[in-house]
N, C-alpha and C positions, 0 to 999 in steps of 0.2 A: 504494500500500500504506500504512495503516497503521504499520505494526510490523512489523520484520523480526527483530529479534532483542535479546534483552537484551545480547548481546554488546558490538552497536552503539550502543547507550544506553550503555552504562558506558564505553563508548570517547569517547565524548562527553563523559562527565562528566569522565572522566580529563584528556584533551587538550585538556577547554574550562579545567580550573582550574590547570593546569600552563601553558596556552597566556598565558592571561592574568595570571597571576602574573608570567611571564618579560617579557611586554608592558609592565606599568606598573613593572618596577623598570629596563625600558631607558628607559623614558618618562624616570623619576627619574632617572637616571643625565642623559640627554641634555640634560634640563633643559627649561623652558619651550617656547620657541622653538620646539619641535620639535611641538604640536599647535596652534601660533599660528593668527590669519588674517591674518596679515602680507602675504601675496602670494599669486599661484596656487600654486606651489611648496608653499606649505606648506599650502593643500587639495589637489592631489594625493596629499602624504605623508597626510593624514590620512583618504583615500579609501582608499588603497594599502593602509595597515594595515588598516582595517577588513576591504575585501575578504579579502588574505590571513589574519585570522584566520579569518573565517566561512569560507573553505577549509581553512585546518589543522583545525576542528571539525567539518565535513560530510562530508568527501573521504575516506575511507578509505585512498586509493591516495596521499595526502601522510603520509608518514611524518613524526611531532610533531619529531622531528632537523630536518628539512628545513622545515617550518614555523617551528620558532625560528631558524633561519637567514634563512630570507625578513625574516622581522619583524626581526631585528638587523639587516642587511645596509639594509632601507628608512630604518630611525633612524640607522645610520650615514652613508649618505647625504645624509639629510636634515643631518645634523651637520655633514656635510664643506659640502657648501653654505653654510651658513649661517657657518661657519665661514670658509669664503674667501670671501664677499660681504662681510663686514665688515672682512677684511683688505686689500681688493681690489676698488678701483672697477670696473674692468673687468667682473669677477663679479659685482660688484652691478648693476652697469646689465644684464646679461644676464638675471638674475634677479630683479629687482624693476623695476617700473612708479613713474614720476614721478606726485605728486599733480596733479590736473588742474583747472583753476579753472572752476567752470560758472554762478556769476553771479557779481556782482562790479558794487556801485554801482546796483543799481537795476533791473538789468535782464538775462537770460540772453543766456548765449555759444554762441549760436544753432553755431558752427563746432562747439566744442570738443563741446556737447553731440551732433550727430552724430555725430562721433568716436568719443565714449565711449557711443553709444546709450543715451542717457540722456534724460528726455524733462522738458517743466516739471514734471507732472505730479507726477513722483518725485521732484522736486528741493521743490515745496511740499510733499510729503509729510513729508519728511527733516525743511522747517522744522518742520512744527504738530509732529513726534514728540519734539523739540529745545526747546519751550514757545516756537513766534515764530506768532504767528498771523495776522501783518501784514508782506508784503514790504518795507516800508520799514522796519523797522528791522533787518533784514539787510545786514551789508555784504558776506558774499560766502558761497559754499557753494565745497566741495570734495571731489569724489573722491576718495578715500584710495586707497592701494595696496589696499586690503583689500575694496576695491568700496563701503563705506559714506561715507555723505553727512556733510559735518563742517561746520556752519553758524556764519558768524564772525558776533557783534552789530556792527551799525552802529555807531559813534563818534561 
């Protein structure tokens, strides 16, 4: 169908600008961190919201109560998290991934690159995007927690 009804249009508009209004001032409230790419955790959280709002706007049968509850309830999460990882190595190691070293002097770490299914390929792409256009004067690249390539200059 089309169009079923103006009804449901104006429910949309209603729910889409109340939904999102309450979204970005929990955003502001929670603070940066909370749409980071800091680790997988905080693309989950920023998957999670998305989907839940595009259901408080489509869904008819989620009552907008129970959508700003999902959305608060994910950013609170997301807070608590991040909040005891930084308080709490424990939480952090469970939470966050160590950066991974995939060249280093000249040459790639053929193991770690496995590992991280990571391939040369992507790793000279990382350098030319980084302005290195020449592997030697790379002393090393690095996986970030965030999945992005971090290229250190030679010495």
């Amino acid at each position: 169908m089309f169009f079923d009804s103006w009804a449901g249009l104006g429910r949309i508009v209603v729910v889409g600008v109340v939904a999102y209004a309450v979204l970005v001032l929990l955003l502001r409230i929670s603070g940066k961190r909370t749409l980071s790419k800091m680790n997988a955790f905080d693309l989950v959280i920023t998957v999670a919201l998305g989907s839940t709002l595009a259901t408080v706007l489509l869904s008819s049968t989620v009552a907008l109560a129970e959508g700003l509850l999902a959305l608060a309830l994910l950013v609170f999460l997301q807070f608590a998290i991040t909040w005891s990882s930084v308080r709490s190595s424990t939480v952090q190691r469970l939470v966050k991934d160590e950066p991974r070293l995939l060249f280093y002097e000249g040459r790639f770490l053929e193991d770690a690159m496995r590992s991280e299914r990571v391939t040369e390929e992507e790793i000279e792409s990382a350098m030319r995007q980084q302005g290195f256009a020449h592997l030697d004067r790379v002393g090393a690249a690095v996986l970030e927690t965030d999945g992005s390539v971090t290229i250190i200059p030679d010495t």
